[in-house]
C-alpha positions in Angstrom: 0.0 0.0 0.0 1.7 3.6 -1.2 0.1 6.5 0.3 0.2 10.4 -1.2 2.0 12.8 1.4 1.3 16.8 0.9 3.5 19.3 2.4 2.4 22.7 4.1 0.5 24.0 0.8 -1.2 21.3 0.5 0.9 20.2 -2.5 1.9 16.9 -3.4 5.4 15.9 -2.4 5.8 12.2 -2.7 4.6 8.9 -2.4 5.6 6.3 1.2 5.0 3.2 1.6 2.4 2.0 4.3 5.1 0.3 6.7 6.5 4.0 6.6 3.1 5.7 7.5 2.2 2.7 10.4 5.3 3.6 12.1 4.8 6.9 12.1 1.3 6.3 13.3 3.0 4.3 16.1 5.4 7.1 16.4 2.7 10.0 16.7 1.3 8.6 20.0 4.5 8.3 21.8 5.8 11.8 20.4 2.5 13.0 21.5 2.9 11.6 25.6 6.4 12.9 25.4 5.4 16.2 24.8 2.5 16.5 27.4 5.4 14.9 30.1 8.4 17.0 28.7 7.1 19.8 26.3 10.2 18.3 23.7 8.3 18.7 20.2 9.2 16.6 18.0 9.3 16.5 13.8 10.2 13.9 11.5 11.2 14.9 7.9 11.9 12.7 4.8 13.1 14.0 1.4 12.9 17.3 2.7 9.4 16.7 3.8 7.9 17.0 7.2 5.6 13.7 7.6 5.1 14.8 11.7 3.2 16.6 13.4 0.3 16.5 10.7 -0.8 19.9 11.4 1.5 22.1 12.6 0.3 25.5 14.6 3.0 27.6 15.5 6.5 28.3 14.2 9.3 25.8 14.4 12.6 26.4 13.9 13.3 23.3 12.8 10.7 23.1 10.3 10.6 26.6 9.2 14.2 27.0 8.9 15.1 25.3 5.8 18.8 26.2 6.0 19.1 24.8 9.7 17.0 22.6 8.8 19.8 21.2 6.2 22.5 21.6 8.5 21.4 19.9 11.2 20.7 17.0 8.7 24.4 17.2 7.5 25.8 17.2 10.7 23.0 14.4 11.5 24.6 12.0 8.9 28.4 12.5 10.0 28.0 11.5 13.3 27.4 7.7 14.5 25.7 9.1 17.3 22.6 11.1 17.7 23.4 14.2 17.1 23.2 17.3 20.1 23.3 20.6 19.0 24.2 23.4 21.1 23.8 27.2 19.6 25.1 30.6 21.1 22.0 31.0 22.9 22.3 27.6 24.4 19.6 26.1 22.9 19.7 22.4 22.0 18.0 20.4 19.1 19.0 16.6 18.7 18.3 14.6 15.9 19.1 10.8 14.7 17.9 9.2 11.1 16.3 5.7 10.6 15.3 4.0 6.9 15.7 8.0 5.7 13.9 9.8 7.8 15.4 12.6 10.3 14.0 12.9 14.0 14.4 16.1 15.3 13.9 16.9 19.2 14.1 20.3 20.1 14.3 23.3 20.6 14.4 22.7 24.6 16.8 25.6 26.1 19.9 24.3 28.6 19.5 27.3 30.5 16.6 30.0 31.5 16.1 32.5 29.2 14.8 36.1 29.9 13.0 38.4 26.9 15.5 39.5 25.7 17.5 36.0 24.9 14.6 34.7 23.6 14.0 37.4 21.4 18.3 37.2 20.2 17.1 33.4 18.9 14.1 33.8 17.2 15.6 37.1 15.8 18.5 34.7 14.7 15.7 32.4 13.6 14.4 34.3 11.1 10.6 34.2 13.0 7.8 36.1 11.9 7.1 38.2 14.3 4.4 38.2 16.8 4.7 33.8 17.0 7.9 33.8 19.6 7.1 31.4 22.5 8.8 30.0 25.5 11.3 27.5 25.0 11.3 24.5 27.5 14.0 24.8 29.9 15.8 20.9 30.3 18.6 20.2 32.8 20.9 18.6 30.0 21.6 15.6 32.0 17.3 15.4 31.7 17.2 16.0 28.1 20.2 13.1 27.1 18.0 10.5 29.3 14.8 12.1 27.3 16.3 11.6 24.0 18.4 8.1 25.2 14.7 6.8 25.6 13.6 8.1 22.2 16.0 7.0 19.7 15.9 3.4 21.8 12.3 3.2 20.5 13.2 4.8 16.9 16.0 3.3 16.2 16.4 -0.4 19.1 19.9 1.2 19.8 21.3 2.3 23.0 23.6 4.8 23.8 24.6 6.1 27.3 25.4 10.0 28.1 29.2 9.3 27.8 29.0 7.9 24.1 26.5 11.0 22.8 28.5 13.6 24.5 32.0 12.3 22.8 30.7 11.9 19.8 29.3 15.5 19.1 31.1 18.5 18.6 28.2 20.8 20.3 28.5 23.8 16.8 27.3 27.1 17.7 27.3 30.5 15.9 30.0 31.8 17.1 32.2 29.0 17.9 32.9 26.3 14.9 33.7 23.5 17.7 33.4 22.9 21.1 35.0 19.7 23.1 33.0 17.5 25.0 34.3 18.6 28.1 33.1 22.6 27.5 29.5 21.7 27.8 30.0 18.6 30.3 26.9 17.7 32.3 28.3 19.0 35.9 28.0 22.6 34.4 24.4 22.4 33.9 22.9 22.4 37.2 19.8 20.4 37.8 19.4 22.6 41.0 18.7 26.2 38.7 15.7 27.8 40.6 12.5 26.8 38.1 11.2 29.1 35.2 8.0 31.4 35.6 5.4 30.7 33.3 6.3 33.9 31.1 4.1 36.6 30.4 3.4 35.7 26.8 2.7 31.9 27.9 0.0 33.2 29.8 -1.5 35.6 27.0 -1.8 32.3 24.9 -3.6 30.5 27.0 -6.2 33.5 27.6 -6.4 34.0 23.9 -7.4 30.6 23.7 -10.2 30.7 26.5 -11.5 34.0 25.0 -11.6 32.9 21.5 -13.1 29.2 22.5 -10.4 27.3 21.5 -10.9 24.8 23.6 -8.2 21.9 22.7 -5.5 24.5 22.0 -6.2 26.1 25.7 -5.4 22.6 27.0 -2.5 21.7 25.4 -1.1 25.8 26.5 -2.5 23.8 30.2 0.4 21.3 29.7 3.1 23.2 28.4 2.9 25.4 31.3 3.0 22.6 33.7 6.6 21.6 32.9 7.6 25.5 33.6 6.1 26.3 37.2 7.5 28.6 39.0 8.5 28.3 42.7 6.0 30.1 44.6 5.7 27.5 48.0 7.8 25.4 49.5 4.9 23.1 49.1 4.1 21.7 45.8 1.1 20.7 46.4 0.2 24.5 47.8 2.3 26.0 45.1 -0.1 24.2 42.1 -3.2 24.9 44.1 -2.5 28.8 44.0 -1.6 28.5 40.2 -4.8 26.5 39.4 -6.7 29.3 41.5 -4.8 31.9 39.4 -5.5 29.8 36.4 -9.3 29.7 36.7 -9.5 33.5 37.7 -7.7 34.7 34.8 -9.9 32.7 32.7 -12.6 33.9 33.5 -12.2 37.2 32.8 -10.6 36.6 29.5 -14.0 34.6 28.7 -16.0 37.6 29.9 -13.9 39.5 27.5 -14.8 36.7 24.8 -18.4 37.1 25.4 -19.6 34.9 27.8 -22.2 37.0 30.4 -20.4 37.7 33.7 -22.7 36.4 35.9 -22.3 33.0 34.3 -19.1 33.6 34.1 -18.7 33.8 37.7 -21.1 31.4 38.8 -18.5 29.2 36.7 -15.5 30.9 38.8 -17.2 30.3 42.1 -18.8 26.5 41.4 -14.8 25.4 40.3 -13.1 27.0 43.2 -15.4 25.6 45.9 -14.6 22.2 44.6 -11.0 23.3 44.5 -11.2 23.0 48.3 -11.7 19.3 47.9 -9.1 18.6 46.4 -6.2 16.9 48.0 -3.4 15.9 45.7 -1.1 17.2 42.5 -3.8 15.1 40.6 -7.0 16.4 41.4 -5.7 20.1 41.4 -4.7 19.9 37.7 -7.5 17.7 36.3 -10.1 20.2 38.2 -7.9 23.1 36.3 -8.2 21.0 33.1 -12.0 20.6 33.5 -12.7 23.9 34.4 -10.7 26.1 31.3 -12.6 23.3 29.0 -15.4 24.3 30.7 -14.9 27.7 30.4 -13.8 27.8 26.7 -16.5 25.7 25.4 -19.0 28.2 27.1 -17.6 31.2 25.1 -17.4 28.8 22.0 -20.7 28.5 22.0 -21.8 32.2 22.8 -19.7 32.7 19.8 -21.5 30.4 17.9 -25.0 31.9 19.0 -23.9 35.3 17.8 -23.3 34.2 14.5 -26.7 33.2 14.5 -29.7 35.0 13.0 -31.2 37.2 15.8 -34.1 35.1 15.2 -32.8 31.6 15.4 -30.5 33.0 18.4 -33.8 33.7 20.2 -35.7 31.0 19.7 -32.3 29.4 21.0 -32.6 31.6 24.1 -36.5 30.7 24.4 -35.6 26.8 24.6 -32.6 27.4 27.4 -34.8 29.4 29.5 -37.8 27.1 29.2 -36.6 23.3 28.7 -38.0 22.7 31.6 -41.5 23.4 30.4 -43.4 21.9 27.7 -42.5 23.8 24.8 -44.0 24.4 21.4 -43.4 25.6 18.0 -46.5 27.6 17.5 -45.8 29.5 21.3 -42.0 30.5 20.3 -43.0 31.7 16.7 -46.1 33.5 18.2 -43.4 35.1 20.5 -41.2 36.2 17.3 -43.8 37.1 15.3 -43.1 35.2 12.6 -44.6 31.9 11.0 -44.3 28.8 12.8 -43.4 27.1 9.2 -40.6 29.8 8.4 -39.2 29.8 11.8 -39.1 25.9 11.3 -37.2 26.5 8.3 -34.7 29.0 9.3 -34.3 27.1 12.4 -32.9 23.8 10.6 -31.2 25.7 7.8 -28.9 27.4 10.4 -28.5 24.9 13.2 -28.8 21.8 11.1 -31.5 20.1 13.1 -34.9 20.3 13.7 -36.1 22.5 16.4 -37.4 19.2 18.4 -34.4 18.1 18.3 -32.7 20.7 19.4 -35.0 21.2 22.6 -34.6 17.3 23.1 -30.1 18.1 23.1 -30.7 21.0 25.6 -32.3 18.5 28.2 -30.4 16.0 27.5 -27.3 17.9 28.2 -28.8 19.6 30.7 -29.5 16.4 32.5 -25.6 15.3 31.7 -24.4 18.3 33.8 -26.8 17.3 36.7 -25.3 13.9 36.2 -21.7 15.1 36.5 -22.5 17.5 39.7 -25.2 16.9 41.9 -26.7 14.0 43.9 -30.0 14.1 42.8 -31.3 10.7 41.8 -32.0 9.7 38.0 -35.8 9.8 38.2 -35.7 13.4 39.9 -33.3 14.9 37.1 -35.8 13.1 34.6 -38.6 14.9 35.6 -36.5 18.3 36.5 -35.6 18.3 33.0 -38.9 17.7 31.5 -38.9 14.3 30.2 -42.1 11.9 30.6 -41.0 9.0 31.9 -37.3 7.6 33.6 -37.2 4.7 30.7 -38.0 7.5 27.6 -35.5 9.6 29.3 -32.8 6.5 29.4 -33.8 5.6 25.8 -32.9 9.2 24.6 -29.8 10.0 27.0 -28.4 6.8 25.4 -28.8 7.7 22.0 -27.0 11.0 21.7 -24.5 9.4 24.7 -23.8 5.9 23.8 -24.3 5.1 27.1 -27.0 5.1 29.7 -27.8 7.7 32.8 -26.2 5.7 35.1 -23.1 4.8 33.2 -22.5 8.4 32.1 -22.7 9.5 36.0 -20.0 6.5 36.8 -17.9 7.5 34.6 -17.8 11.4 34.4 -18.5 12.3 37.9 -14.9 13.6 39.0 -13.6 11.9 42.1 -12.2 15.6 43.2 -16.1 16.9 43.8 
């Protein structure tokens, strides 16, 4: 099986067999795990061709540096060893080849790097401007176990810190060669005091939550976790005031992206309560996790609504205030004062389902939120959100969530509240 591979245009750039694309189908998981545990990104190139990540979403200097890009591939293929390289700023990319393709890892930065550093690289770069972002800080004794691990599951060979550091000559601007022993591992202290998240991290992640990109606002989450800054002597004390910080700041960025502020703070308050519960590393970050998801989706949907005919965003409005009365066409259109049959139609043409079905997902996800946060038994959240019977409401909960009342409850309910 040979399968078509297009590059960043969207243009065709060459043809790879399927053992090629399974392994890097294998490959994508694991890079993806390392780099919610690390923040190491990782790209694979062949022919000049990136073939991982898919989608890339931000700049890389790897991939958007062609002439680094070849370097690093020369120096890749004169080495027996993976190759480390070490720049002026002191920023490391590695990089080994297998069956013709290159796996870069990197950038990760051997030491903290204020503003201004990190402005010297990506200047050095060639970046756009406007897309500079922190680079993960890695005590380099760290980053040779991290990359050790890697090319072990790449490549099945194994190579200890002594063999990768004596067989690189770390290059650098300004410097053609360095010796092993310049960059040995005792001058990189694992003991440096830990990075704040910087001040641009931070706008990310807000201009995620206020534009209601929700996946991108959690994956901003993990980066952020590998770069806490020391703030108690008590970790568990020291994430508990992040997440707190975490969940205010959000807030107000998604008041900023629409959402109403009173449910915006009824959000604010409902997550730190329940932060109170929570007792370990764990539950702080998974209650942070749920609660900017939360928090995102809501202004992803206000979004939505406003891009909505004022009409169809009312009758909207009419079935979230009253799902929990019996509700009919004829009553909402009367209430526009337009035709029940043209509201019927404008309703589906936007939405893209009928109106009845639309009243039917409100309740059920209403329901699914009960569910998830309150005690109340099945039968009472049946009838609190207006459906006839306990078994009609079990029949329709498990047909839009592919499980039943009770399973949904089991398995979404967080342990923390």
């Amino acid at each position: 099986m040979r399968t078509t591979v297009f590059d960043l245009d969207g243009v065709e750039t060459g043809v790879y067999c399927g053992e090629e694309m399974k392994n890097m189908a294998e490959y994508s998981y694991i890079f993806n795990k390392g780099f919610q545990m690390t923040g190491v990104a990782v790209s694979v190139f062949q022919d000049d061709q990136m073939l991982y990540p898919e989608k890339p979403d931000d700049f890389h200097a790897v991939r958007d540096n062609s002439a680094f890009r070849h370097k690093l591939v020369r120096m890749t293929d004169e080495r027996k060893v993976p190759l480390i390289y070490l720049d002026e700023h002191k920023v490391i990319v590695a990089a080994v080849r297998q069956d013709g393709c290159y796996y870069f890892f990197g950038p990760v930065s051997s030491e903290h790097l204020n503003r201004v550093e990190l402005h010297r690289y990506y200047f050095d770069m060639n970046m756009r401007k406007g897309m500079e972002k922190e680079i993960p800080y890695f005590p380099f004794s760290r980053f040779l176990a991290y990359l050790e691990l890697m090319v072990f599951e790449i490549t099945g060979r194994k190579f200890t810190d002594e063999q990768i550091i004596n067989g690189n000559l770390l290059q650098s601007g300004i410097e053609e060669e360095k010796t092993s022993e310049e960059i040995s591992i005792g001058q990189i202290s694992d003991a440096e005091e830990s990075a704040h998240h910087t001040y641009m991290e931070e706008r990310r992640l807000l201009d995620c939550v206020r534009e209601g990109r929700v996946e991108e606002a959690l994956r901003m989450n993990a980066r952020m976790d590998s770069e806490i800054g020391v703030m108690s002597k008590n970790e568990t004390e020291q994430v508990r005031k992040l997440v707190t910080v975490a969940i205010a700041l959000s807030v107000r960025a998604a008041i900023e992206g629409g959402l109403t502020p009173s449910e915006a703070y009824r959000m604010s308050d409902l997550y730190l309560q329940k932060l109170d519960e929570c007792k370990t590393l764990t539950e702080l970050l998974a209650a942070r996790n749920r609660a900017v998801r939360d928090i995102a989706t809501r202004v992803h949907e206000c979004q939505m609504r406003k891009r909505k005919s004022s009409y169809v965003e009312r009758c909207c409005d009419y079935v979230n205030r009253n799902y929990r009365n019996k509700i009919y066409l004829s009553d909402i259109a009367s209430e526009l004062g337009i035709s029940a049959s043209y509201l019927s139609r404008l309703f589906a043409g936007e939405m893209g389902v009928k109106l009845q079905d639309y009243i039917v997902q409100v309740r059920v996800e209403r329901a699914a939120n009960l569910l998830t946060y309150s005690e109340e038994s099945i039968s009472k959240i049946s009838d609190y959100v207006n459906f006839p019977s306990q078994s009609y409401f079990g029949r329709v909960f498990r047909k839009y969530k592919n499980m039943t009342p009770r399973e949904y409850r089991e398995r979404y309910k967080p342990k923390e509240f």
